[in-house]
C-alpha positions as CSV (number, residue, x, y, z in Angstrom):
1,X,127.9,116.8,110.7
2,X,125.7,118.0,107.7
3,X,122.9,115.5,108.7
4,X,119.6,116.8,108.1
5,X,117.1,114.4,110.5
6,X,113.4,114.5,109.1
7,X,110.4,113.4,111.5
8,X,107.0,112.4,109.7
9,X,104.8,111.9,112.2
10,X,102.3,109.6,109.6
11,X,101.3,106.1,110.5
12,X,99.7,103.0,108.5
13,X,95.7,104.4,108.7
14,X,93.9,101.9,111.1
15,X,90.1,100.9,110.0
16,X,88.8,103.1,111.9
17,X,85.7,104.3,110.1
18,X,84.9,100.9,109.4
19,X,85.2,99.5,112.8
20,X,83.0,102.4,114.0
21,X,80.5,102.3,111.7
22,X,80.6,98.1,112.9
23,X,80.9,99.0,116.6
24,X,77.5,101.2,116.1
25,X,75.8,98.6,114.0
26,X,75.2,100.5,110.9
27,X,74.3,98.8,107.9
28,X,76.6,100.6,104.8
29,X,73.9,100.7,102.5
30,X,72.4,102.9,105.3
31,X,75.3,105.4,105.9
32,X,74.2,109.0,106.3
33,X,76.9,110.8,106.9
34,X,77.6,114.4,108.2
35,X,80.1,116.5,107.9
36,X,80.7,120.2,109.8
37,X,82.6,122.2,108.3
38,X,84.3,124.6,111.0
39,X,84.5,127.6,108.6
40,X,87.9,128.0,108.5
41,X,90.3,128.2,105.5
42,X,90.7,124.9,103.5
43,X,88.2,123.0,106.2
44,X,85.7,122.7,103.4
45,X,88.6,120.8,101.0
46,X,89.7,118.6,103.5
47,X,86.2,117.5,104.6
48,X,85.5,117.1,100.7
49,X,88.4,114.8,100.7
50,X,87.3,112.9,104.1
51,X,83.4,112.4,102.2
52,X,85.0,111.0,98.9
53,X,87.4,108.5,100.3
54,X,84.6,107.4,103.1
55,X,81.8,107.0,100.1
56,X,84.7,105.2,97.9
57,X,85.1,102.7,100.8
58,X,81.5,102.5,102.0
59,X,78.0,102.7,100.4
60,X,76.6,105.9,101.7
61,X,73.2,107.0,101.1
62,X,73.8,110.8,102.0
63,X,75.9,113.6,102.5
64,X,74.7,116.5,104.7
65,X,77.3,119.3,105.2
66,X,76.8,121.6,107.3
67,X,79.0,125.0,108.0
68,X,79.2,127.2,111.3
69,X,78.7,130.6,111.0
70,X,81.9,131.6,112.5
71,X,85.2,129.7,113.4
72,X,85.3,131.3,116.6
73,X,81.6,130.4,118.1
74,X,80.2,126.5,118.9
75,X,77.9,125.1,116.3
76,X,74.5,126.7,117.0
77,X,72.4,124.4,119.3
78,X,70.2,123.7,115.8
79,X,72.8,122.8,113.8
80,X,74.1,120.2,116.3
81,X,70.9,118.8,116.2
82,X,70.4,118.4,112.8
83,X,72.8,116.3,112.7
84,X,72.2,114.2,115.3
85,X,68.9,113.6,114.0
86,X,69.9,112.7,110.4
87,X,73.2,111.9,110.3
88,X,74.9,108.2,111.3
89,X,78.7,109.4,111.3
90,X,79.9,113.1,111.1
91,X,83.2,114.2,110.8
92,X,84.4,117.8,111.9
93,X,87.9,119.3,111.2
94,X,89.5,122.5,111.5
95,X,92.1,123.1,108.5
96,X,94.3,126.2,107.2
């Protein structure tokens, strides 16, 4: 009885960002994207990697990151709506 059972809990990717970014109507020469970086450790390499793989699958026309001042407080009320005004699709992520 020297079985070791492993669980990955990974599945096959789905399209998502390209099915939103067709659900919203975006044209992908027009992508602006946002990111929001949560300040916490590694958040800023793992949104780095998120940016790179969308812009190697999508023409994107900018990239406007954004950090909050601290892990534990919401994005200030400006920050959220900077992005809102000039961003299509932003992703947020908390890493460690």
């Amino acid at each position: 009885m020297n079985e070791l059972v492993l669980l990955v809990p990974e599945a096959a990717a789905p399209e998502v960002e390209a099915a939103v970014i067709n659900e919203r109507g975006l044209q992908r020469a027009e992508l602006r994207l946002g990111i929001l970086d949560n300040s916490k450790a590694n958040a800023d390499h793992l949104l780095r990697m998120v940016a790179d793989q969308v812009r190697a699958a999508h023409a994107v026309k900018s990239v406007l990151t954004l950090r909050k001042s601290s892990v534990a407080m919401a994005a200030k009320p400006e920050v959220i709506e900077q992005l809102v005004n000039d961003c299509d699709l932003v992703f947020s992520a908390m890493a460690d």
